[in-house]
C-alpha positions as CSV (number, residue, x, y, z in Angstrom):
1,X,130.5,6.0,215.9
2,X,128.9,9.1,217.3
3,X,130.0,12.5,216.8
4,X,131.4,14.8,218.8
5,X,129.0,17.8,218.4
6,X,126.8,19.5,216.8
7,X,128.9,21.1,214.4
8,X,130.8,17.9,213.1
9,X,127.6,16.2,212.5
10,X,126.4,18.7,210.0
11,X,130.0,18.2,208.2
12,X,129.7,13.8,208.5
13,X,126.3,14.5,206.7
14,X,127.8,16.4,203.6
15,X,130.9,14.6,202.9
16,X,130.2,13.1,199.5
17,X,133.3,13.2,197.9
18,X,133.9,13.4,193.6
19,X,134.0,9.6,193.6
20,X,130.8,8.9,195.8
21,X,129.4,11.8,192.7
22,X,131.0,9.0,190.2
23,X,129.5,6.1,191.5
24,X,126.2,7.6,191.5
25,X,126.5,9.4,187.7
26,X,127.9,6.0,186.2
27,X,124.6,4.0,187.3
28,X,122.2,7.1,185.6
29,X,124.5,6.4,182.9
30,X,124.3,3.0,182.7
31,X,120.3,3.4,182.8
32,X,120.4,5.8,179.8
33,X,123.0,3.5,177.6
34,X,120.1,0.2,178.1
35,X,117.5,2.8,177.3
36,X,119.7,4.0,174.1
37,X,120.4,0.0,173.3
38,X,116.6,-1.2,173.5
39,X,115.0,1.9,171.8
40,X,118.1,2.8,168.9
41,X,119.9,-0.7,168.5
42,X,118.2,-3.5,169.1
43,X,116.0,-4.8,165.9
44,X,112.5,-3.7,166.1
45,X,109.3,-6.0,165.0
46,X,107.6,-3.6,162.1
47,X,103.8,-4.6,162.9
48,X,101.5,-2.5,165.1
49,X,100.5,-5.0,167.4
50,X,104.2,-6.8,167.5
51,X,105.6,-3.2,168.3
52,X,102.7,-2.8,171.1
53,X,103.8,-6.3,172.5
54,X,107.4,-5.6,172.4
55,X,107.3,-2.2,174.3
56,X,104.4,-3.3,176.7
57,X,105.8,-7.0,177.2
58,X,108.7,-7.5,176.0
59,X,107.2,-9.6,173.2
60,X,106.3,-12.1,175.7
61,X,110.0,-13.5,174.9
62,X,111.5,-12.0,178.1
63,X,114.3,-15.1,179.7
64,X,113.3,-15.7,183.4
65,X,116.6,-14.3,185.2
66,X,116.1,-10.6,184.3
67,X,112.0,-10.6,185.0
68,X,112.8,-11.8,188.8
69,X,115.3,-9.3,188.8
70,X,113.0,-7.0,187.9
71,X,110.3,-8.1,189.8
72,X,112.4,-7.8,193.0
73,X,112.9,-4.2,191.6
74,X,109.7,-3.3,191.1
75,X,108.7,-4.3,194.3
76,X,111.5,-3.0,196.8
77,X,111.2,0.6,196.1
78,X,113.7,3.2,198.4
79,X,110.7,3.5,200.9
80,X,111.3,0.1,201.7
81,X,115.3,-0.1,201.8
82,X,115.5,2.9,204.3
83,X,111.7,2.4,206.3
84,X,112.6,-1.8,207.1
85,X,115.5,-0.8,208.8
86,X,114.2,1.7,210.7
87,X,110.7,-0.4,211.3
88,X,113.0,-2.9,213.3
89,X,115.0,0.1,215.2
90,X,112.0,1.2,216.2
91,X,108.9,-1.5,216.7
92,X,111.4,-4.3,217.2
93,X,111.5,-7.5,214.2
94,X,107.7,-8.4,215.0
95,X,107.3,-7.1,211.8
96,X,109.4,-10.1,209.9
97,X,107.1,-12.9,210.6
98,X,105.3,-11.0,207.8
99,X,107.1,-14.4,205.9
100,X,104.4,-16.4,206.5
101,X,102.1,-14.5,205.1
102,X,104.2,-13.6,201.9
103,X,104.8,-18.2,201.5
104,X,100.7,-18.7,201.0
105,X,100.9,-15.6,198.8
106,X,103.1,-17.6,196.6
107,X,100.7,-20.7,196.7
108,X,97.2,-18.8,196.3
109,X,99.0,-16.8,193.1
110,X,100.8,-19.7,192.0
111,X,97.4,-22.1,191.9
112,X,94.9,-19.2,191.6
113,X,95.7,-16.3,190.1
114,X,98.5,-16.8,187.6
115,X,97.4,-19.6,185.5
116,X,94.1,-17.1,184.6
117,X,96.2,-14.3,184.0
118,X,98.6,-16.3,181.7
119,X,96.7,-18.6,179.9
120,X,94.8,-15.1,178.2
121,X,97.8,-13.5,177.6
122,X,96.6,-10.2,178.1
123,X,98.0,-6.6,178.7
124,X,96.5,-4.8,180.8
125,X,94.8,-6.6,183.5
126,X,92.0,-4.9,183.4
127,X,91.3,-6.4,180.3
128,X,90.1,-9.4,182.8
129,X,87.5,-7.0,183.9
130,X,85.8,-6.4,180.7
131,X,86.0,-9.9,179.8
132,X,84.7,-11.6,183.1
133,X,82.4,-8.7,184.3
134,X,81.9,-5.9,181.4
135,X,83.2,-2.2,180.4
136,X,82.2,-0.4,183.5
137,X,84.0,-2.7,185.6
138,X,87.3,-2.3,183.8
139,X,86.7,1.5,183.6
140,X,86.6,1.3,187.4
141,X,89.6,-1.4,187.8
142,X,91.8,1.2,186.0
143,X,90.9,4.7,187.0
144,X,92.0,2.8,191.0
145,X,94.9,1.8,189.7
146,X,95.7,5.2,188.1
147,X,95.2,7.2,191.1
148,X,96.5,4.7,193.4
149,X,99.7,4.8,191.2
150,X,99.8,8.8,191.1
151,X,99.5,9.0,194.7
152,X,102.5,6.5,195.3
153,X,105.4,7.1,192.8
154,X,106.1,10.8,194.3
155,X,106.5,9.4,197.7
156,X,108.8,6.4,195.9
157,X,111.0,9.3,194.5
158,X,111.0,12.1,197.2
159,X,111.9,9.5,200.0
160,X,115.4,8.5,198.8
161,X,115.5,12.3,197.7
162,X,115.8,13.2,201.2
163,X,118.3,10.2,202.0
164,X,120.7,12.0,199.1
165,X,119.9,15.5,200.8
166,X,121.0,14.4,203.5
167,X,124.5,12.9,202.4
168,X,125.7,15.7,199.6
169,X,122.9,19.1,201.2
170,X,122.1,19.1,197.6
171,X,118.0,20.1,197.3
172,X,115.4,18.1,197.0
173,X,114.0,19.8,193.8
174,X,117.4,19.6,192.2
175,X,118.0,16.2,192.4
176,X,114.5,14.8,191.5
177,X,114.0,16.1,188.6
178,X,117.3,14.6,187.2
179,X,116.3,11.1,188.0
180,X,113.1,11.2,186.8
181,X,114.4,12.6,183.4
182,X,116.6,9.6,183.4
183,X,114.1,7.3,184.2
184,X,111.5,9.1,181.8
185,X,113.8,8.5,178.8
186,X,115.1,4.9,179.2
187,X,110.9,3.9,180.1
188,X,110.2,6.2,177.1
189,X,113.1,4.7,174.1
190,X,113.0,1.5,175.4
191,X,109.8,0.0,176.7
192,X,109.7,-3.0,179.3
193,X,112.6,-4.5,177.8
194,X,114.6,-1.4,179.0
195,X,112.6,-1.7,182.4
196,X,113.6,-5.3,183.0
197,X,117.9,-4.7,182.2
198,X,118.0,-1.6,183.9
199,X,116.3,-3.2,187.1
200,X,118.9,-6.0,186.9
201,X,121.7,-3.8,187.0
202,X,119.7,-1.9,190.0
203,X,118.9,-4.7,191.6
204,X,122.7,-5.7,191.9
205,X,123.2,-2.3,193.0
206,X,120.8,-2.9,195.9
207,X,122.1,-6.1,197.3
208,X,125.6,-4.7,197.0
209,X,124.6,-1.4,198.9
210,X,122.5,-3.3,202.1
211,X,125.6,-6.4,202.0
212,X,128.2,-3.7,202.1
213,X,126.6,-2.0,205.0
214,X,125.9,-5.3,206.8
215,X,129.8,-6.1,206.4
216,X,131.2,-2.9,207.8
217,X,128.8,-2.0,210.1
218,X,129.2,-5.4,212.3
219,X,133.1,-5.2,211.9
220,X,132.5,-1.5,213.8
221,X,130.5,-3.0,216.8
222,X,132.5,-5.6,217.3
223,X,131.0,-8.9,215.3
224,X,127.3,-10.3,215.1
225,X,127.0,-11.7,218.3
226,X,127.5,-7.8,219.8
227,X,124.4,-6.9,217.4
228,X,122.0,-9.9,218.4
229,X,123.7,-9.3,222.3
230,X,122.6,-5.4,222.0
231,X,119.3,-6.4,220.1
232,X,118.2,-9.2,222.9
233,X,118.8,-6.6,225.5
234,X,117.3,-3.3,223.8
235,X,113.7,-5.6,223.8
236,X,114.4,-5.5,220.0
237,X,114.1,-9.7,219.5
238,X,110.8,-11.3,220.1
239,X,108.9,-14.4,219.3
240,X,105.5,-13.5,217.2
241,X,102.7,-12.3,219.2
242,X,100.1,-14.7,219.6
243,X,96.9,-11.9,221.1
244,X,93.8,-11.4,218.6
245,X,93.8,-7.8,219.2
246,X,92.6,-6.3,215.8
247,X,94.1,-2.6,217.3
248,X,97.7,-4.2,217.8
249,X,100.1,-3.0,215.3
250,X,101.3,-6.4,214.5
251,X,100.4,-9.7,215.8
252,X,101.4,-13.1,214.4
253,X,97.7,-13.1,212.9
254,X,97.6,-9.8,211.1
255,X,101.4,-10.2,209.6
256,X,99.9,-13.5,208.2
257,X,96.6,-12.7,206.9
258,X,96.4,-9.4,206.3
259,X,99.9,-9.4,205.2
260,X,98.9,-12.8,202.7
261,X,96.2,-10.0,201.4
262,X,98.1,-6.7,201.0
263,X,101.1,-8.9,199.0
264,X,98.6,-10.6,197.0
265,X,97.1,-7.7,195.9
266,X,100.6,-6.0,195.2
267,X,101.8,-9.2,193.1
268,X,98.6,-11.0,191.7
269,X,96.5,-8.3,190.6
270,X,98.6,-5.3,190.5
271,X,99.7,-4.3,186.4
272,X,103.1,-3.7,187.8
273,X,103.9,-7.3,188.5
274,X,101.5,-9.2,186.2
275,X,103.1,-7.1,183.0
276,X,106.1,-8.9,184.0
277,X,104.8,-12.5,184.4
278,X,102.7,-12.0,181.1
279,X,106.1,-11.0,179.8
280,X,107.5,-14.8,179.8
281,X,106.5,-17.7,177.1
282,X,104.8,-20.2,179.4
283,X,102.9,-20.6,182.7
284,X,105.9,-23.1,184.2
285,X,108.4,-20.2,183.5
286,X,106.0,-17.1,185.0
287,X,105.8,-19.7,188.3
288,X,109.2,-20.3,188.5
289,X,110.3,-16.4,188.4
290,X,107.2,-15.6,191.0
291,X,109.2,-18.2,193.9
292,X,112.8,-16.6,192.7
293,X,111.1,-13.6,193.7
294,X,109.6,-14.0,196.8
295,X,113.3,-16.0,197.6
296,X,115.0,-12.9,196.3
297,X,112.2,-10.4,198.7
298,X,112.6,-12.4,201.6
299,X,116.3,-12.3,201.5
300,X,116.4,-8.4,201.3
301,X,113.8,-7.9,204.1
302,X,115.8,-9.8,206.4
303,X,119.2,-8.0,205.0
304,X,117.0,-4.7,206.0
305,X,115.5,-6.0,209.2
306,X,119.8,-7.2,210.1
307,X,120.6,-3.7,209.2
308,X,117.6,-2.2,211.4
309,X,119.4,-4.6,214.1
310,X,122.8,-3.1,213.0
311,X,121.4,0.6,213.8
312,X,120.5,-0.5,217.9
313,X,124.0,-1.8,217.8
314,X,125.2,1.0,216.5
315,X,123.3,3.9,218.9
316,X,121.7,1.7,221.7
317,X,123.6,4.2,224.4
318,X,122.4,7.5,222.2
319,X,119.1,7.5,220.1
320,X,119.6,9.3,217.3
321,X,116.4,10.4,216.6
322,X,115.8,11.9,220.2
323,X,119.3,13.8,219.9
324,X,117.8,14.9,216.1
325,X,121.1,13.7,214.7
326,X,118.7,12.2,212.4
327,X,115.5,14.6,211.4
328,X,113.8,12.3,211.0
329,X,112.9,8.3,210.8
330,X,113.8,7.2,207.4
331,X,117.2,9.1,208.0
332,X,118.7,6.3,210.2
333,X,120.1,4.2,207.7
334,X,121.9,7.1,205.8
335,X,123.4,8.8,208.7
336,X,124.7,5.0,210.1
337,X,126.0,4.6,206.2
338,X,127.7,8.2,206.3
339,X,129.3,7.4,210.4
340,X,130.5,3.8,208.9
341,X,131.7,4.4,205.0
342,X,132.2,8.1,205.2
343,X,135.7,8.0,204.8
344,X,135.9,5.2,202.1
345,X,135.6,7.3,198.8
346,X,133.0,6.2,196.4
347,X,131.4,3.4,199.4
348,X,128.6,5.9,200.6
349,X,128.1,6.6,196.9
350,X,127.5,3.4,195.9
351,X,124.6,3.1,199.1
352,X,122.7,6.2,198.4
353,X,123.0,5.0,194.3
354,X,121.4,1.6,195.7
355,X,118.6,3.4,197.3
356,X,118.1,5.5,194.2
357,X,118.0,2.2,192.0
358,X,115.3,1.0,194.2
359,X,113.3,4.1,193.5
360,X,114.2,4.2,189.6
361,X,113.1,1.0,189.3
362,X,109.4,1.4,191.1
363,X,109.3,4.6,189.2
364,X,110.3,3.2,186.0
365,X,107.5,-0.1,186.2
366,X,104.8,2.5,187.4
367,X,105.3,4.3,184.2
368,X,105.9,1.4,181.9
369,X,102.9,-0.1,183.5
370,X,100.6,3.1,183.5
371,X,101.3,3.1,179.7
372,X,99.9,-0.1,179.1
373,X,96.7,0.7,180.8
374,X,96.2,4.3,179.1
375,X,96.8,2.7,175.9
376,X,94.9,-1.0,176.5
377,X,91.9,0.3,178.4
378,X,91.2,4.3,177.6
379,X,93.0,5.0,174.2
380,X,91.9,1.7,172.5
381,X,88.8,0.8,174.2
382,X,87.1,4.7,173.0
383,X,88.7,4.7,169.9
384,X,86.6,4.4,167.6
385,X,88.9,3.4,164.7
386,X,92.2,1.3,164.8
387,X,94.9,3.2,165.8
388,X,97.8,3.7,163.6
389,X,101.9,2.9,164.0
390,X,102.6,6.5,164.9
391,X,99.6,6.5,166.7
392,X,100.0,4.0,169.2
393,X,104.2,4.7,169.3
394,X,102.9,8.5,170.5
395,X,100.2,7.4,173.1
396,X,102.8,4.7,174.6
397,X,105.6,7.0,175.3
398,X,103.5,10.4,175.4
399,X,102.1,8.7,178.3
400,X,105.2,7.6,180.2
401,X,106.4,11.4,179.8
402,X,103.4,13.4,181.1
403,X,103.0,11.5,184.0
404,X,106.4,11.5,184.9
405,X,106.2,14.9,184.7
406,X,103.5,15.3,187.1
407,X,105.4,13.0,189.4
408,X,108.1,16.0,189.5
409,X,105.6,18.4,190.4
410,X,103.8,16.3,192.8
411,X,107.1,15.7,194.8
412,X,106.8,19.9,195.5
413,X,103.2,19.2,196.8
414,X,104.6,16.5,198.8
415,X,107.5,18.3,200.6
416,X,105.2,21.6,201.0
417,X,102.1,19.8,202.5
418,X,103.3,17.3,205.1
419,X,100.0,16.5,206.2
420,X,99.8,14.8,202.5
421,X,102.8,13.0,202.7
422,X,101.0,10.9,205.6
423,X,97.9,11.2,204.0
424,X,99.4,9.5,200.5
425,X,101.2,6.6,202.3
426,X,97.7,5.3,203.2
427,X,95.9,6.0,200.0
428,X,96.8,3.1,198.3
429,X,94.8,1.1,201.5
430,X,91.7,2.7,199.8
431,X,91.8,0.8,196.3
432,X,94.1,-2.5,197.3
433,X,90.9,-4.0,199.1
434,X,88.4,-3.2,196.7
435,X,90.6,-4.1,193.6
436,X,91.7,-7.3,195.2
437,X,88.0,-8.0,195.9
438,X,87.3,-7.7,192.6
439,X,89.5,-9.9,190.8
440,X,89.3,-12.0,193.5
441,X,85.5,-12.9,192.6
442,X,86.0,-12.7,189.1
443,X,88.2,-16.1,189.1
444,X,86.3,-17.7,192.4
445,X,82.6,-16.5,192.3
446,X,81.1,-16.8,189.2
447,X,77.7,-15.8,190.5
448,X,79.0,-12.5,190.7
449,X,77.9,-10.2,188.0
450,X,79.3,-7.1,186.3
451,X,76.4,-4.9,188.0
452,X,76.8,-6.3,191.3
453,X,80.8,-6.4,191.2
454,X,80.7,-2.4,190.6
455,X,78.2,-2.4,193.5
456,X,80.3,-4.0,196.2
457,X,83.5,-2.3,194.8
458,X,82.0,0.9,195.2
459,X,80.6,0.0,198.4
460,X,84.3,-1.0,199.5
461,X,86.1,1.5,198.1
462,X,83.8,4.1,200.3
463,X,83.9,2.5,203.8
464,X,87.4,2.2,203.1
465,X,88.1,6.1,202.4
466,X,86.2,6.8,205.3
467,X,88.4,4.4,207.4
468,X,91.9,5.3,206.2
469,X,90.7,9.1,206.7
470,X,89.4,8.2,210.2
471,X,92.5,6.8,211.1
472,X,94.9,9.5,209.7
473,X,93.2,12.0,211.1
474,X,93.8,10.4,214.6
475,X,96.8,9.4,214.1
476,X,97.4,13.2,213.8
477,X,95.7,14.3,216.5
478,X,97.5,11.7,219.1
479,X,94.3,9.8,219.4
480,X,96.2,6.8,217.8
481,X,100.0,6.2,219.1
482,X,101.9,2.9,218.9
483,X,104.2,1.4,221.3
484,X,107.7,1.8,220.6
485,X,110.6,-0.2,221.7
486,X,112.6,1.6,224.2
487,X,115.9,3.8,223.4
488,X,118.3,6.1,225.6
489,X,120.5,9.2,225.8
490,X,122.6,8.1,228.0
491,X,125.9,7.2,226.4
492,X,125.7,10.2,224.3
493,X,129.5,11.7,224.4
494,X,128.1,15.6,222.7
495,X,124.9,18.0,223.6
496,X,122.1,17.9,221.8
497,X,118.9,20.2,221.3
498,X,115.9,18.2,220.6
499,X,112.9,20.4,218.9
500,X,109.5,20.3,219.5
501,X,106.4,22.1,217.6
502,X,106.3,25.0,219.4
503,X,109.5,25.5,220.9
504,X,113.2,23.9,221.4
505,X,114.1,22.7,224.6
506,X,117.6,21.2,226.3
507,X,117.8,17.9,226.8
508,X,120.2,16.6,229.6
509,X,122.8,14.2,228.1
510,X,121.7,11.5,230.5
511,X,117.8,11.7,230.2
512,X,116.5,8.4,228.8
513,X,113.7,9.0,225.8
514,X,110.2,8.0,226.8
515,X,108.7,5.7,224.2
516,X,105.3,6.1,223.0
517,X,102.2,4.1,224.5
518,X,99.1,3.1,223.6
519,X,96.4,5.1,224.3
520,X,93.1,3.7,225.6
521,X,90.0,4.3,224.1
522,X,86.8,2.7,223.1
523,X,87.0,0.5,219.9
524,X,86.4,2.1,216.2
525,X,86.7,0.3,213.2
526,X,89.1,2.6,212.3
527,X,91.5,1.5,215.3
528,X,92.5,-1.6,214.1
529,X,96.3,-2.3,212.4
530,X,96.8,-1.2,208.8
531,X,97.7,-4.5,207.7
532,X,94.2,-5.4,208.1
533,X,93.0,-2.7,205.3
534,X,93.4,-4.4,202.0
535,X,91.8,-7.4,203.8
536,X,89.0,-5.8,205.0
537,X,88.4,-4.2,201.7
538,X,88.3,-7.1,199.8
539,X,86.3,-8.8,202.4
540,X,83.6,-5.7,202.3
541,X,83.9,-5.9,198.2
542,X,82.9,-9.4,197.6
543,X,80.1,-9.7,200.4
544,X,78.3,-6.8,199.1
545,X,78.5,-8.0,195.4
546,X,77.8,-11.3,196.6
547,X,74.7,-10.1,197.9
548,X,73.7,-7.5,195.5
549,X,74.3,-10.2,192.2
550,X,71.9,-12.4,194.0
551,X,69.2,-9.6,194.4
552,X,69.6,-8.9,191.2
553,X,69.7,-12.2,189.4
554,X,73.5,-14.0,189.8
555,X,75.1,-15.8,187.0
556,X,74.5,-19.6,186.0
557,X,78.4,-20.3,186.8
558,X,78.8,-22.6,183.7
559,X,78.2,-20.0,181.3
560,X,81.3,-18.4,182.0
561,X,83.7,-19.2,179.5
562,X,86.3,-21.5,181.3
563,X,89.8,-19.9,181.1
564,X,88.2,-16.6,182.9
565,X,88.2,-18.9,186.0
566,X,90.6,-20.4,188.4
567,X,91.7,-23.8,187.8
568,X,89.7,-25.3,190.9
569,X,87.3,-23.5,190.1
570,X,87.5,-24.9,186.4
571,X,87.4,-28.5,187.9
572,X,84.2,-27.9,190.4
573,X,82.0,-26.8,187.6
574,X,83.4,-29.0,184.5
575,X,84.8,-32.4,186.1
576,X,84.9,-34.2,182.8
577,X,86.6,-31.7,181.0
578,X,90.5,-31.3,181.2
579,X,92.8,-28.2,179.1
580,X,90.8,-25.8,178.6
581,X,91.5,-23.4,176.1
582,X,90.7,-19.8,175.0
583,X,89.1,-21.0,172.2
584,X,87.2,-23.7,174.1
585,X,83.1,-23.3,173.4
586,X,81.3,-21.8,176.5
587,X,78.7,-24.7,177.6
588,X,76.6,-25.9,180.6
589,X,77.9,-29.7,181.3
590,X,76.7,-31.8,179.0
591,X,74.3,-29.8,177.4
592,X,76.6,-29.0,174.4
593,X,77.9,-25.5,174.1
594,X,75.6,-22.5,174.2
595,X,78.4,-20.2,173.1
596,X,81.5,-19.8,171.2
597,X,84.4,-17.6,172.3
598,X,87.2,-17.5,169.9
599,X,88.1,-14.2,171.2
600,X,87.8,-13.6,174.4
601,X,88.7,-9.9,174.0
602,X,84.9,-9.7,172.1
603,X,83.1,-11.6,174.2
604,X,79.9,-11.1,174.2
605,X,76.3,-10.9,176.8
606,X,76.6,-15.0,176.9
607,X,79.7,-14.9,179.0
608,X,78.6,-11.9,181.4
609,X,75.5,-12.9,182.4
610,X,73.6,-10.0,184.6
């Protein structure tokens, strides 16, 4: 339903009602009670390391419902709820067979990556790093993950930020800092355990907001066959595209491969997601919750992409976005919300409480998860002498409350600067290659060295700044545009002002909008799709330490301890031997063991060779 004018449309985009407020305070509420029940309540272990364990993993006891759950949290942040949509409004559902390349994720992690990170029960997973390479390399792993973590949770809570401006006029910087003292305390009293229930109940909150839209929304247009009808003629359905064209947004080749690599970075080596597989009692039961999760993904990406399809329906004869009754892109989804559940009390409530459980829950696992590592792999690995009870309770949650402080006061620098808004969305393209190069080689090349590892990561993490800056930069200047799908004016029933940079011009009710082309140019590295980035990192990474370990003198394979590696991996190099163990003696085949590694935490020169 459009509106009839200018006027109206600012009153449809503030007319949250007190029960839409209700909905909204009873699931901050709910948050705070888990927090209260986890951190007050619920019986506490009275050892160091069991207290650790319990608020860093859930005492490795967690049941394998509510880790999916949270899982599926921790991944779908409010950036994704409100930018899927609006990636299939505007590019079309190219971006969908991006399936294929999340299915051999799950394979590669299930058979590769997560019987490794499992069998050594660690916590941070940068403890991998010390273990298979040495110090320096773990140093390295976690100072990426910090800043690529610190870069990304402000734009996880500013973007839904601007969805809930949008609905209620209520400021940014009023509303922010509320929810991330929310999500500061329950992280903070309660520890993963808290994490994990409170996603649950988010989660739910999710699927109930994007259902409820799909449900309504197709009543309003008339069924689904109006929506696919709509779709097939707005260009917005297409079968995958086949061309090799590295500088082609998305192609059927870079949705599967550089797609596999961005989503295996962000599931099998990221601490977010491995602290919650670590979190269960056995391998068997970490597997199973990775394949409910990708089930439970996949499912809410197509939901999104449905609703993205449910936005053409909705304005295929008046583009919002050219009229400005949205500002801006990843406003499409709450102003369609708002025209369709507007005057429902307590329905656009529950939606905009969805998206905000989306970002609670990626802001709640960066914090939980940024705790472990400060504590795991700075705190503990320069102390000097044990660290005490009160110690290690101070460092755990002192930790989850400074940095969520800086989030707050990174969200200003994100709304004032809106160069770095753009700029942060790609920063985390810098570190995925280079960290997923790393840990790649660690459990497939066991030539590779600790010397030459921080070589080739160094040498990744580099070309890749240059590249992501390269392309920002023209992006910005217009030397970089991207064919959209094409969208109209024409139906529009109210006048519109559209604004540009310098100056606001009139737009004729019946002029269609001009979509965006391609602009030719010679080729640059920097040119080709962001969803090659994390692959081309990687791929940069473990050439370059490939090389530089054999310069320098590359490991003898079998004297790294067995359980650092991947099970093929295990099988290549020890064919006779079956279940290894972490307290299995390091040997060359048949030689008898050169080694013993009872802990694997102090292991020592034999295993890291170079």
């Amino acid at each position: 339903m459009i509106g009839p004018g200018v006027e109206d449309v600012k009153i449809s985009l503030q007319r949250f009602g007190w029960p839409d407020y209700l909905v909204f305070l009873v699931m901050l509420l709910s948050c705070v009670m888990i927090g209260i029940y986890f951190g007050f309540i619920k019986k506490k272990p009275k050892k160091t390391s069991e207290q650790a364990a319990d608020y860093l993993v859930g005492g490795r006891t967690m049941a394998v419902f509510p880790v999916t759950m949270s899982l599926i949290a921790s991944f779908i942040s409010g950036i994704s709820l409100l930018g899927t949509p609006t990636e299939i409004y505007v590019y079309g559902v190219q971006y969908m067979f991006i399936v294929f390349g999340v299915l051999l994720m799950g394979v590669v992690m299930t058979f590769v990556f997560l019987p490794v990170f499992h069998d050594l029960q660690l916590t941070s997973t940068y403890e991998y790093l010390e273990t298979r390479f040495d110090r320096k390399m773990r140093l390295f792993g976690s100072i990426m993950f910090t800043f690529g973590t610190m870069a990304w949770l402000p734009i996880v809570i500013y973007v839904p930020a601007l969805a809930f401006n949008q609905v209620t006029g209520i400021n940014v910087h009023q509303i922010t800092p509320v929810v991330c003292i929310v999500c500061i305390f329950y992280t903070c009293v309660g520890g993963l355990k808290a994490v994990v229930w409170t996603d649950v109940v988010q989660t739910i909150m999710m699927f109930g907001a994007i259902f409820l839209v799909m449900i309504k929304g197709t009543l309003d247009v008339g069924g689904v066959d109006v929506v696919w009808d709509r779709a097939v003629k707005g260009d917005r359905i297409e079968g995958p595209d086949l061309n090799f064209d590295l500088k082609s947004r998305h192609t059927i080749w870079s949705l599967l491969f550089g797609g596999f690599a961005f989503w295996l970075k962000s599931n099998a080596v990221s601490q977010n997601m491995i602290q919650r597989y670590l979190s269960l009692p056995t391998l068997a039961s970490a597997r199973k919750a990775l394949w409910m999760f990708i089930t439970g993904v996949l499912i809410l990406l197509a939901m999104c992409c449905y609703c993205g399809l449910l936005i053409y329906a909705t304005y295929y004869e008046c583009d919002p976005l050219t009229t400005k009754l949205a500002k801006a892109k990843d406003q499409l989804l709450p102003l369609l919300v708002m025209d369709i559940l507007g005057n429902f009390p307590g329905l656009p409530g529950l939606f905009v409480a969805g998206v905000f459980s989306a970002a609670l829950s990626s802001l709640s696992t960066g914090l939980n998860s940024m705790s472990a590592v400060m504590l795991e792999d700075f705190f503990k690995t320069f102390s000097k002498v044990p660290l005490t009870d009160r110690q290690t309770a101070y460092i755990m949650r002192g930790v989850v409350a400074i940095f969520g402080a800086i989030c707050v006061v990174l969200v200003i620098v994100v709304e004032k600067l809106g160069s770095v808004l753009q700029l942060s969305m790609s920063l985390g393209a810098v570190t995925n290659g280079p960290l997923l190069g790393i840990f790649t080689m660690g459990v497939m090349f066991p030539w590779v060295h600790g010397t030459g590892a921080l070589i080739g990561g160094s040498t990744g993490l580099g070309i890749m700044a240059w590249i992501c800056a390269k392309a920002q930069a023209a992006i910005a200047t217009g030397e970089l545009k991207f064919v959209t799908k094409p969208v109209n004016t024409l139906g529009c029933s109210y006048t519109f002002i559209a604004s540009e940079p310098l100056n606001m011009l009139a737009i004729n009710t019946t002029a269609a909008f001009i979509p965006e082309t391609s602009t030719e140019s010679d080729f640059e590295i920097y040119h080709i799709s962001y969803l090659w980035y994390t692959l081309l990192g990687a791929t940069i990474t473990i050439i370059v330490s490939l090389i530089a370990s054999f310069i320098i003198g590359a490991n003898d394979p079998r004297k790294i301890h067995p359980t650092l590696l991947a099970p093929f991996m295990r099988t290549l190099l020890w064919p006779n031997r079956k279940n290894f163990k972490r307290d299995d003696p390091i040997g060359i085949e048949n030689d008898g063991p050169v080694e013993s590694c009872l802990n694997l935490k102090n292991i020592d020169t034999a295993t890291k060779v170079g």
